[in-house]
C-alpha positions in Angstrom: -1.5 -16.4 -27.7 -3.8 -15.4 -24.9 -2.0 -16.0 -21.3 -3.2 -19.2 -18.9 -5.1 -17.4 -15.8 -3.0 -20.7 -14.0 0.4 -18.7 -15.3 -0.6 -15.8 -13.0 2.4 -14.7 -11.0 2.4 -12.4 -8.0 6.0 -11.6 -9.8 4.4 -9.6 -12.4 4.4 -6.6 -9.4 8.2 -6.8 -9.1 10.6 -4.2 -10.5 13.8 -6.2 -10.3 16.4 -5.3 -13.0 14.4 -2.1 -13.4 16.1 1.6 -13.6 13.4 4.4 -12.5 13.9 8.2 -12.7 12.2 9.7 -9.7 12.6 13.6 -10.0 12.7 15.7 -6.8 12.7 12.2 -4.9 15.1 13.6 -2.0 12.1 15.6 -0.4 8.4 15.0 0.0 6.3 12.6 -1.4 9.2 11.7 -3.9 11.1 9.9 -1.4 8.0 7.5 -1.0 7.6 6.4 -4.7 11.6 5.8 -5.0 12.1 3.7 -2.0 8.3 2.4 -2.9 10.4 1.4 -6.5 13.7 0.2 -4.6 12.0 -2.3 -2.1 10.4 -3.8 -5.4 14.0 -4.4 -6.9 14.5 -1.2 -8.9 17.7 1.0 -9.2 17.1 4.8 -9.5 18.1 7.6 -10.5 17.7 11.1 -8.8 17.0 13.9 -10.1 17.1 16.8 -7.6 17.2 21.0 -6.8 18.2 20.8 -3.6 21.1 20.3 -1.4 20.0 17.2 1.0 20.3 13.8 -0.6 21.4 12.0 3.1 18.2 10.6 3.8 17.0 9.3 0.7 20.3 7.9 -0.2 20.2 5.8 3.0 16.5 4.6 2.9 17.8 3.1 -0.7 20.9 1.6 0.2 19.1 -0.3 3.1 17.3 -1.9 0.3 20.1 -3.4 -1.4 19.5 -1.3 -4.5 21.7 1.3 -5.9 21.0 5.3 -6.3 22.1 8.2 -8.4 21.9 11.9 -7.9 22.2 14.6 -9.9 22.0 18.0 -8.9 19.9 20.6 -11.4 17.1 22.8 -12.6 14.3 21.1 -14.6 13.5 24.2 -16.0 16.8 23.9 -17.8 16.8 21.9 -21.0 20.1 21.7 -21.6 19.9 19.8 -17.4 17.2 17.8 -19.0 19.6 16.4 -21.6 22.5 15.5 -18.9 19.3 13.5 -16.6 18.8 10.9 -19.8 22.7 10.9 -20.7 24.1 10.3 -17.2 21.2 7.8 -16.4 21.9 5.7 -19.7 25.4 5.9 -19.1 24.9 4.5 -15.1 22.7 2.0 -15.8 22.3 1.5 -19.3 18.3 2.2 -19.8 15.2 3.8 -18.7 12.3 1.9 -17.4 10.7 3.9 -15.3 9.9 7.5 -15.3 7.9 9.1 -12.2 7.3 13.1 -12.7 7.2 14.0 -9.4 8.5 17.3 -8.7 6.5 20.3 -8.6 5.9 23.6 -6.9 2.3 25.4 -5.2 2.7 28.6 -4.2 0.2 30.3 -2.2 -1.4 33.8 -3.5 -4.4 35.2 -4.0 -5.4 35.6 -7.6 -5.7 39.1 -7.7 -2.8 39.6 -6.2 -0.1 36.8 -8.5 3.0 38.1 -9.6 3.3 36.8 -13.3 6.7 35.5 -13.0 5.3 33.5 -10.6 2.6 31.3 -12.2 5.3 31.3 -15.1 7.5 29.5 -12.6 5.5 27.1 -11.5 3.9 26.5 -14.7 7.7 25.7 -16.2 8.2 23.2 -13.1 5.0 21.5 -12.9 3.6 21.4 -16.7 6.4 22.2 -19.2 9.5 20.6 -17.3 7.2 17.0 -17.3 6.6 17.6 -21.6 10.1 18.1 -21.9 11.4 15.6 -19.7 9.3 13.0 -20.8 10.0 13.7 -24.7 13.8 12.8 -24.1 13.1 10.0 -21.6 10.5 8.4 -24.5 13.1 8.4 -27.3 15.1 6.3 -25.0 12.0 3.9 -24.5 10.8 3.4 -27.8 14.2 1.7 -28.3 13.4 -0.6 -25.8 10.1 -1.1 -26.8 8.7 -0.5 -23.3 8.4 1.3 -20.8 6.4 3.3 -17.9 5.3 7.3 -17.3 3.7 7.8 -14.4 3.0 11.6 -13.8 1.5 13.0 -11.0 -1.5 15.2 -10.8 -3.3 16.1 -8.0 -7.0 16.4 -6.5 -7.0 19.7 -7.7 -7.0 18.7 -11.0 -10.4 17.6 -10.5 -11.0 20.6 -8.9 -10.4 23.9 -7.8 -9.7 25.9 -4.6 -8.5 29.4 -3.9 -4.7 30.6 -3.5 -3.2 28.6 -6.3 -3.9 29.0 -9.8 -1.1 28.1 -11.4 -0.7 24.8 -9.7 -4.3 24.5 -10.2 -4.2 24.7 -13.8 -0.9 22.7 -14.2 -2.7 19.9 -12.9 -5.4 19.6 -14.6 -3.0 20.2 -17.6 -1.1 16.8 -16.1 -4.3 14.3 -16.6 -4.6 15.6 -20.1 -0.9 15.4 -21.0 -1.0 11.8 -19.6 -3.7 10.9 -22.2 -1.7 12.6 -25.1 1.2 10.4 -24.2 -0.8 7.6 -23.7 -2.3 7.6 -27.5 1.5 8.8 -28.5 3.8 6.1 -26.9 1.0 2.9 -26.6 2.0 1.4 -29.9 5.5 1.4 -28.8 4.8 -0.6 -25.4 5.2 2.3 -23.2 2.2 2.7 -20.6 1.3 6.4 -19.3 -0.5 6.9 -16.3 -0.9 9.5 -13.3 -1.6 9.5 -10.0 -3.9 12.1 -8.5 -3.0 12.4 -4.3 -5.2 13.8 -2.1 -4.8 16.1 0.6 -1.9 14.8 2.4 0.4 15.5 5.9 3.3 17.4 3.4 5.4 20.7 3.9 3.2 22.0 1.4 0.3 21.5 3.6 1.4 22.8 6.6 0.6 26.2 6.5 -3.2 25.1 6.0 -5.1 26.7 9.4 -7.8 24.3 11.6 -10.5 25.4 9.8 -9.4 24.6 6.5 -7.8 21.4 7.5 -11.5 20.5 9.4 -13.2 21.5 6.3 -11.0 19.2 4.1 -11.2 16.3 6.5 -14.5 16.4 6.7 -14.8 15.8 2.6 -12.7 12.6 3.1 -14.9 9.7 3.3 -12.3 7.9 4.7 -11.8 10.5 7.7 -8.4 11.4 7.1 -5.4 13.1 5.5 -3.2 11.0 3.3 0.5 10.1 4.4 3.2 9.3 1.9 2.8 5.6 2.7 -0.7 5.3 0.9 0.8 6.1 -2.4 3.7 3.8 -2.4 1.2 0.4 -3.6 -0.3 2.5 -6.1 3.1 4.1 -7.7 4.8 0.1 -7.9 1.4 -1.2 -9.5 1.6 1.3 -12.4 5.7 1.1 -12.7 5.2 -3.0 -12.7 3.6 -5.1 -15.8 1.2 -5.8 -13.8 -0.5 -2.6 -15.2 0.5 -3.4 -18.5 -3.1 -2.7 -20.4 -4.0 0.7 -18.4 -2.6 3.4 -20.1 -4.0 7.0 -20.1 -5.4 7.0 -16.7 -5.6 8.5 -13.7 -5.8 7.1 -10.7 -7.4 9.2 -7.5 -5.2 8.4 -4.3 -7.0 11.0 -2.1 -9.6 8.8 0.8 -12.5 9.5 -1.8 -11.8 13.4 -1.5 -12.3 13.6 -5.2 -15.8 11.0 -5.2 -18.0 13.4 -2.6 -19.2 17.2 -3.3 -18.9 18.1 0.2 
């Protein structure tokens, strides 16, 4: 039966009752999409490499919502296995699964060490398969769920320095498309999100004239702050986004729409 436009809800952009694994959410731009998730009604689940969980873990109980950490390498299938068990087991399913964390280190291409762009390829690309090929077993039970992945404006494009993360990337928005046509039938929606250049750790080694040359591609006239990707993130998590599936969805000031 086709819906009533009158039976329109704002509540259709609520997570409430929702589980979401955000990975690498103790750091970076991960901490926005998982307090993003809790402020909507969502409980999640953590993921994480390093040490540090104190400020996360407090932005999260402020909301009323409960959090989960567990400590591990991604790269680590066997780690992979215990994220899906130990979530299941705390909260008893998987609605939400955000593919957040990721590596860019910083050489120039002549000079990469191999074990290098294996590294990050493991983190950025292979890690988010393998991840996402447990989590999906889980929500094809349920009959529904949501990937969102995240890419990057270099997957649109290319700069110098980082080719591994470069190609990772662009590897993202096509692996978001193969789980798309996978997982639709099933009721599970995959999506990415592609930031732009934003104010990050990553970032801040970036000299003036680099940073002047970026801004000055951004329609918008500025860098991006963790804050302008937290709407975005709870749209494609929600029902509200419920027939988009396999897209990818440029968060970057229009970085990605101008050739100079």
């Amino acid at each position: 039966m086709e819906p009533k436009l009158s039976d329109f809800s704002l509540d259709v952009f609520s997570l409430k009752g929702k589980t979401a694994i955000v990975t690498g959410a103790n750091q970076g731009l991960g901490m926005g999409y998982a307090v993003a998730f809790a402020k909507a009604g969502a409980d999640i689940f953590i993921p994480h490499l390093t040490d540090d969980v104190s400020d996360i873990k407090e932005l999260i109980e402020e909301t009323g919502q409960k959090v989960t950490f567990l400590q591990g390498d991604l790269t680590d299938k066997s780690h992979l296995d215990e994220i899906v068990q130990c979530c299941i087991e705390e909260y008893g399913k998987i609605d939400i699964l955000v593919n957040n964390a990721g590596i860019g280190p910083f050489a120039p291409f002549l000079e990469y060490e191999d074990s290098l762009w294996q590294k990050t390829m493991d983190i950025n690309l292979n890690a988010v398969y393998y991840l996402s090929h447990r989590v999906s077993k889980e929500m094809v039970k349920q009959k529904s769920g949501k990937i969102i992945n995240i890419a990057s404006a270099l997957a649109f494009t290319s700069d110098k320095n980082c080719p591994p993360y470069t190609t990772s990337k662009h590897a993202i928005v096509g692996l978001t498309k193969v789980f798309a046509n996978e997982l639709g039938q099933y009721n599970i929606q995959t999506n990415a999100i592609a930031p732009g250049f934003l104010n990050t750790d990553m970032t801040k080694s970036f000299d003036e004239d680099l940073r002047k040359k970026i801004t000055d591609r951004i329609p918008v006239g500025r860098w991006g702050h963790a804050a302008d990707l937290m709407g975005t993130a709870v749209f494609l998590a929600s029902s509200a986004s419920d027939y988009i599936n396999g897209w990818t969805i440029n968060v970057d000031g229009g970085f990605a729409a101008t050739a100079i």
